[in-house]
C-alpha positions in Angstrom: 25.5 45.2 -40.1 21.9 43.4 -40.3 22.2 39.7 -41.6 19.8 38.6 -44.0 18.2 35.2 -43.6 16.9 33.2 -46.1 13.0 32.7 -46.8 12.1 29.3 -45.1 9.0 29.2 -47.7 12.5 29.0 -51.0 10.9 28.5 -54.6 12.5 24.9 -54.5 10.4 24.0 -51.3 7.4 25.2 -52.7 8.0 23.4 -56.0 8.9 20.0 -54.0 5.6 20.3 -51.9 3.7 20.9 -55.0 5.3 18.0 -56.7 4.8 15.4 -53.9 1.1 16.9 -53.4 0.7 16.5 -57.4 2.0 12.4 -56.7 0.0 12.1 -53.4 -3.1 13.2 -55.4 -2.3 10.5 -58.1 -2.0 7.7 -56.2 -5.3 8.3 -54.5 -6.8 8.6 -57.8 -4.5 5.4 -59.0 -5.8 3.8 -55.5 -9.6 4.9 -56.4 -9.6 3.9 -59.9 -8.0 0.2 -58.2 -10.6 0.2 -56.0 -13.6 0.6 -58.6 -12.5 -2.3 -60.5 -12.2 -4.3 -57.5 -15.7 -3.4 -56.8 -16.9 -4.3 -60.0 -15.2 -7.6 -60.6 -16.2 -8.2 -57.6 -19.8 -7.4 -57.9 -20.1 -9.5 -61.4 -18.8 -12.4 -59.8 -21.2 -12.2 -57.2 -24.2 -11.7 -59.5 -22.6 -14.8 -61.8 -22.0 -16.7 -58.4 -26.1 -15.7 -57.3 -27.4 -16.8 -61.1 -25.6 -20.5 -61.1 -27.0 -20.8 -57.3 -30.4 -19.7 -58.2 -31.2 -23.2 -59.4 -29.6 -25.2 -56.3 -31.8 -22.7 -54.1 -35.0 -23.7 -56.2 -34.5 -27.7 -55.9 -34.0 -27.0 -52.2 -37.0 -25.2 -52.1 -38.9 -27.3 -54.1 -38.1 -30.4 -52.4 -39.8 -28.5 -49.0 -43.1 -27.6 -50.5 -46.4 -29.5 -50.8 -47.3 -31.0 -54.1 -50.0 -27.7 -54.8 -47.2 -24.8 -54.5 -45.0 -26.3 -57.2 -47.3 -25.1 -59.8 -48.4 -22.0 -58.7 -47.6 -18.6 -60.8 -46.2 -16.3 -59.5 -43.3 -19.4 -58.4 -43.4 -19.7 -54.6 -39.8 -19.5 -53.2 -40.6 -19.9 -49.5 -42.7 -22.7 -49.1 -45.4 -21.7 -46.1 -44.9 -24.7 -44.3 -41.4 -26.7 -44.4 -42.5 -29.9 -45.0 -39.7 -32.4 -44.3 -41.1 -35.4 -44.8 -40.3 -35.2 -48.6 -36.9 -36.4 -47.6 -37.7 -39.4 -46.0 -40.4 -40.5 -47.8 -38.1 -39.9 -50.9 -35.1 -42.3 -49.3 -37.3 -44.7 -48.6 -40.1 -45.3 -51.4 -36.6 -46.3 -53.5 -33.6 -48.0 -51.8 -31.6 -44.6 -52.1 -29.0 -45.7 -49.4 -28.3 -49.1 -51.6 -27.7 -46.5 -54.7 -25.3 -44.6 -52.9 -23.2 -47.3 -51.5 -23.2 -48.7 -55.0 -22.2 -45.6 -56.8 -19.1 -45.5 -54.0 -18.1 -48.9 -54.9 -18.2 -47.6 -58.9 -16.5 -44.1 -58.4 -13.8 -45.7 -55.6 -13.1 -48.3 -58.0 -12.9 -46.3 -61.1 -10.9 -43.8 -59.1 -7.6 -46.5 -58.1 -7.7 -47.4 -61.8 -7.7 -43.9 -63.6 -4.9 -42.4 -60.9 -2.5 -45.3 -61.5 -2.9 -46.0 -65.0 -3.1 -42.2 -66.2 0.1 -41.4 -64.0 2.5 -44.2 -64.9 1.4 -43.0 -68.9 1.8 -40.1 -68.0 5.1 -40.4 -66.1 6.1 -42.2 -69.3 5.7 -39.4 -71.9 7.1 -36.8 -69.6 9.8 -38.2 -67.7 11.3 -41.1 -70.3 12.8 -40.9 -74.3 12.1 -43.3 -76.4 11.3 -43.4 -79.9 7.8 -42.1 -81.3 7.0 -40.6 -77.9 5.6 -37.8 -79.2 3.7 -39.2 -81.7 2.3 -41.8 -79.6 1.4 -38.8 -77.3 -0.2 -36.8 -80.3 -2.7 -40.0 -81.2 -3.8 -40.5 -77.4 -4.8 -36.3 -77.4 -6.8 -37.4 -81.0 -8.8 -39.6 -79.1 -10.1 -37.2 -76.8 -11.7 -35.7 -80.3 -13.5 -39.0 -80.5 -17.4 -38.8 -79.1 -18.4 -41.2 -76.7 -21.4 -42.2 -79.2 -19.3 -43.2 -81.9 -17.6 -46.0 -79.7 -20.8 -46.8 -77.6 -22.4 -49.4 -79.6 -19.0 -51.3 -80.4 -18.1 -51.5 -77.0 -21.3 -52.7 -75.5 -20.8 -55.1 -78.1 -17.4 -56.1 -76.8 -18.5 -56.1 -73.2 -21.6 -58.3 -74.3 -19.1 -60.7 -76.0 -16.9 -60.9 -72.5 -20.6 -61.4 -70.5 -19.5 -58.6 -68.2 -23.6 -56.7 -68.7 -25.3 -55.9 -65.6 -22.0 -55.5 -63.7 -20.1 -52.7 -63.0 -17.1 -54.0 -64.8 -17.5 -52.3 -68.4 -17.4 -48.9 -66.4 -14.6 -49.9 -64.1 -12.3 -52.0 -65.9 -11.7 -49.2 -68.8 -10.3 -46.4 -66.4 -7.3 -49.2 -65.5 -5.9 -48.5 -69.1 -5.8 -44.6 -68.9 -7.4 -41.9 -69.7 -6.4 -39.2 -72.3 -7.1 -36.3 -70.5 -5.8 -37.1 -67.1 -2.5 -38.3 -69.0 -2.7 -34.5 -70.6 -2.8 -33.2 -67.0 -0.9 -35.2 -65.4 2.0 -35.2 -68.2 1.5 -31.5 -67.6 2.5 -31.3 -64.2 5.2 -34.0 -64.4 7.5 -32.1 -66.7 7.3 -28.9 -64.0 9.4 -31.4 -62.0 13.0 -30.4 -62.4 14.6 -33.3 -64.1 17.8 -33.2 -61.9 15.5 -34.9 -58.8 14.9 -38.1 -61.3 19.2 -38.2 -61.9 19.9 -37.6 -58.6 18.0 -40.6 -57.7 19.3 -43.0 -60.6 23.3 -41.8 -59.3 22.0 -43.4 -56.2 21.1 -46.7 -57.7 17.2 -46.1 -57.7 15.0 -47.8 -60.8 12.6 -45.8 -62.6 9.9 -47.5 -60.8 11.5 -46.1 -58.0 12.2 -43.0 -58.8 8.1 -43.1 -60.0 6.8 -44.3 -56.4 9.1 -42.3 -54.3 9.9 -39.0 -56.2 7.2 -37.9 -59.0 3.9 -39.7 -57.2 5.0 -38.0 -52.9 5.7 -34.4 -54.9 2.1 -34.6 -57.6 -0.2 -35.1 -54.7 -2.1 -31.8 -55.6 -2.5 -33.3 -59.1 -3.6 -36.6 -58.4 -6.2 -35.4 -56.1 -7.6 -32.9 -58.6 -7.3 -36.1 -60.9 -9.1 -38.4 -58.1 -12.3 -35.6 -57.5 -12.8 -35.4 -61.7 -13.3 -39.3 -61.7 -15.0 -39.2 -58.6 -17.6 -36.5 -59.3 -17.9 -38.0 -63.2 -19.1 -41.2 -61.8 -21.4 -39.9 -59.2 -22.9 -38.0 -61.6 -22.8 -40.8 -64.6 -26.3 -41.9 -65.9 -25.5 -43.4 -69.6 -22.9 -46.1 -68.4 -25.6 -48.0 -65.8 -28.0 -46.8 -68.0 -26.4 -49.0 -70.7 -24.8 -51.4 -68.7 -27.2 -52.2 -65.6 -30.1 -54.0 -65.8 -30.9 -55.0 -62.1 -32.3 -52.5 -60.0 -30.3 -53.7 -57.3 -27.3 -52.6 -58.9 -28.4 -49.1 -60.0 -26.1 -45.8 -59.2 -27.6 -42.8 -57.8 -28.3 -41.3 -61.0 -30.7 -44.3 -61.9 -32.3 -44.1 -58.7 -33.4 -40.3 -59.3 -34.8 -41.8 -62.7 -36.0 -44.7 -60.8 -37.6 -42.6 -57.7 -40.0 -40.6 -60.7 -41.1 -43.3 -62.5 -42.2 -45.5 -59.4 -44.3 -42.3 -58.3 -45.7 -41.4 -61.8 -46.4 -45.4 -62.3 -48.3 -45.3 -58.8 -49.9 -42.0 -58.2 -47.9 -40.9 -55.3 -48.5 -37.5 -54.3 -45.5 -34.8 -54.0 -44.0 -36.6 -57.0 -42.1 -33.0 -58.0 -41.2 -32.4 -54.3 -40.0 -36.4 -53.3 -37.3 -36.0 -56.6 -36.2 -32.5 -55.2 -35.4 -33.6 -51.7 -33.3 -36.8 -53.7 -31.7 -34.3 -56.0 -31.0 -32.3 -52.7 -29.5 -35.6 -51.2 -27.5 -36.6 -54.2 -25.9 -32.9 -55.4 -24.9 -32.3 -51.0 -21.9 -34.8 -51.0 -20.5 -33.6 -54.0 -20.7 -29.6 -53.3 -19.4 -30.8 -49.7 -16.9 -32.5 -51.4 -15.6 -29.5 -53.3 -16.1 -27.3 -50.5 -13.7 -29.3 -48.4 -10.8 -29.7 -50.9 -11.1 -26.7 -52.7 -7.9 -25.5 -52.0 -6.2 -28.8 -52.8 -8.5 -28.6 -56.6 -7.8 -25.1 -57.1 -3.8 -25.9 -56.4 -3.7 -28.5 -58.7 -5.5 -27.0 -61.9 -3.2 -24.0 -61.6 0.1 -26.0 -61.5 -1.0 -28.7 -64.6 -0.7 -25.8 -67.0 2.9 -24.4 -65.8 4.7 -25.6 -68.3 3.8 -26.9 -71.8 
């Protein structure tokens, strides 16, 4: 009697092969379609990234070119002979290295006064109750609505008053009493802190200045230093506080000396005017890009985790 043996090729298999061919096809199309985004995004950024470097690249060009090719149309991007010499000529016709060392003693400064003060506010609003808290913490927000030249005349007034003009003290001594938006971020960051770290440390007898300098301040490093680089980078780059407060050239900030650098070469006919301010630009912008550069991972860390939790 012959025995009959089923088909290897059943309906079923077929149907199965088809079906995990149909979901084999989809995810390449799901993986394409993945991949074309990618591209694009990724190609936008890179044309956004190009357009915001464009201008960097034509300062640094700029400040390597002879006097003649700064004019010229068509605009000449590679300068036919590098000319160097813009640089030092351009730290040395103004006391550039005095500038910077003054702008480090302003921006370190500044930067001790806005960490400590912002973060014990800060550790205040998010950390402690008491009464009107949140309305205390509402007015400080309302202040950041406030433009800096509605209060510029009054307080120049005040620092006049005190005799602290032609010192850096009206654009150090403020960022020792807090600053609203560095309490926001800060405030933000403090209340992803789970609460229970704070009461395990008052079971075991610590203070709340304590619990401050030993708990919140060792776990908000990422904060702080995002914190530290704003203030850093907004006095570096900070022309309308010397510009209002300084009077000796001896005591100007970077900014001032760009300002400074142009008119001592309009006022006495120095050639490569347009390339000498370049190469200072060039000077001036490298420590802070270098600065980003090297702690960017730390700055992109600590913007991400201020806005957690609201």
């Amino acid at each position: 009697m012959a025995v009959i043996r089923p088909s290897s090729a059943s309906p079923w298999s077929t149907r199965n092969n088809q079906d995990e061919a149909a979901a084999a096809a989809r995810r390449k199309q799901r993986a394409a379609r993945r991949f074309g985004r990618k591209s694009l995004i990724t190609l936008a950024v890179a044309l956004l990234s190009f357009i915001f470097f464009l201008p960097f690249l034509w300062m640094v060009s700029t400040s390597l070119k002879i006097d003649p090719e700064v004019y010229q149309i068509p605009p000449v991007w590679i300068p036919r002979s590098f000319r160097l010499a813009n640089y030092f000529e351009a730290m040395t016709y103004v006391p550039f290295g005095r500038y910077v060392l003054n702008t480090l003693q302003y921006g370190i400064l500044s930067d001790i006064g806005v960490v400590l003060s912002s973060a014990v506010c800060a550790y205040s609003f998010s950390r402690l109750q008491w009464k009107g808290r949140d309305a205390l913490f509402a007015i400080v927000l309302a202040t950041m609505m406030v433009p800096y030249q509605v209060t510029m005349i009054p307080l120049y007034l005040i620092f006049k008053r005190l005799n602290w003009l032609n010192t850096y003290l009206p654009m150090v001594v403020p960022n020792y009493l807090g600053s609203a938006y560095f309490i926001f971020m800060l405030r933000q960051f403090f209340m992803t802190i789970p609460m229970e770290l704070s009461d395990a440390a008052r079971i075991d007898g610590c203070s709340e200045l304590r619990i401050f300098t030993s708990v919140i301040l060792p776990l908000s490093k990422p904060a702080l230093a995002v914190v530290a680089l704003f203030r850093f980078m907004d006095c570096w780059n900070d022309y309308m506080g010397p510009l209002i407060y300084l009077r000796d050239t001896k005591k100007y900030t970077v900014a001032l000396g760009l300002q400074h650098l142009r008119q001592y070469g309009t006022a006495a006919s120095v050639e490569q005017v347009w390339p000498h301010l370049m190469a200072a630009s060039t000077v001036v912008t490298l420590p802070v890009v270098l600065l980003y550069f090297f702690t960017q991972r730390t700055f992109v860390e600590g913007i991400a985790l201020t806005g957690i939790k609201g």
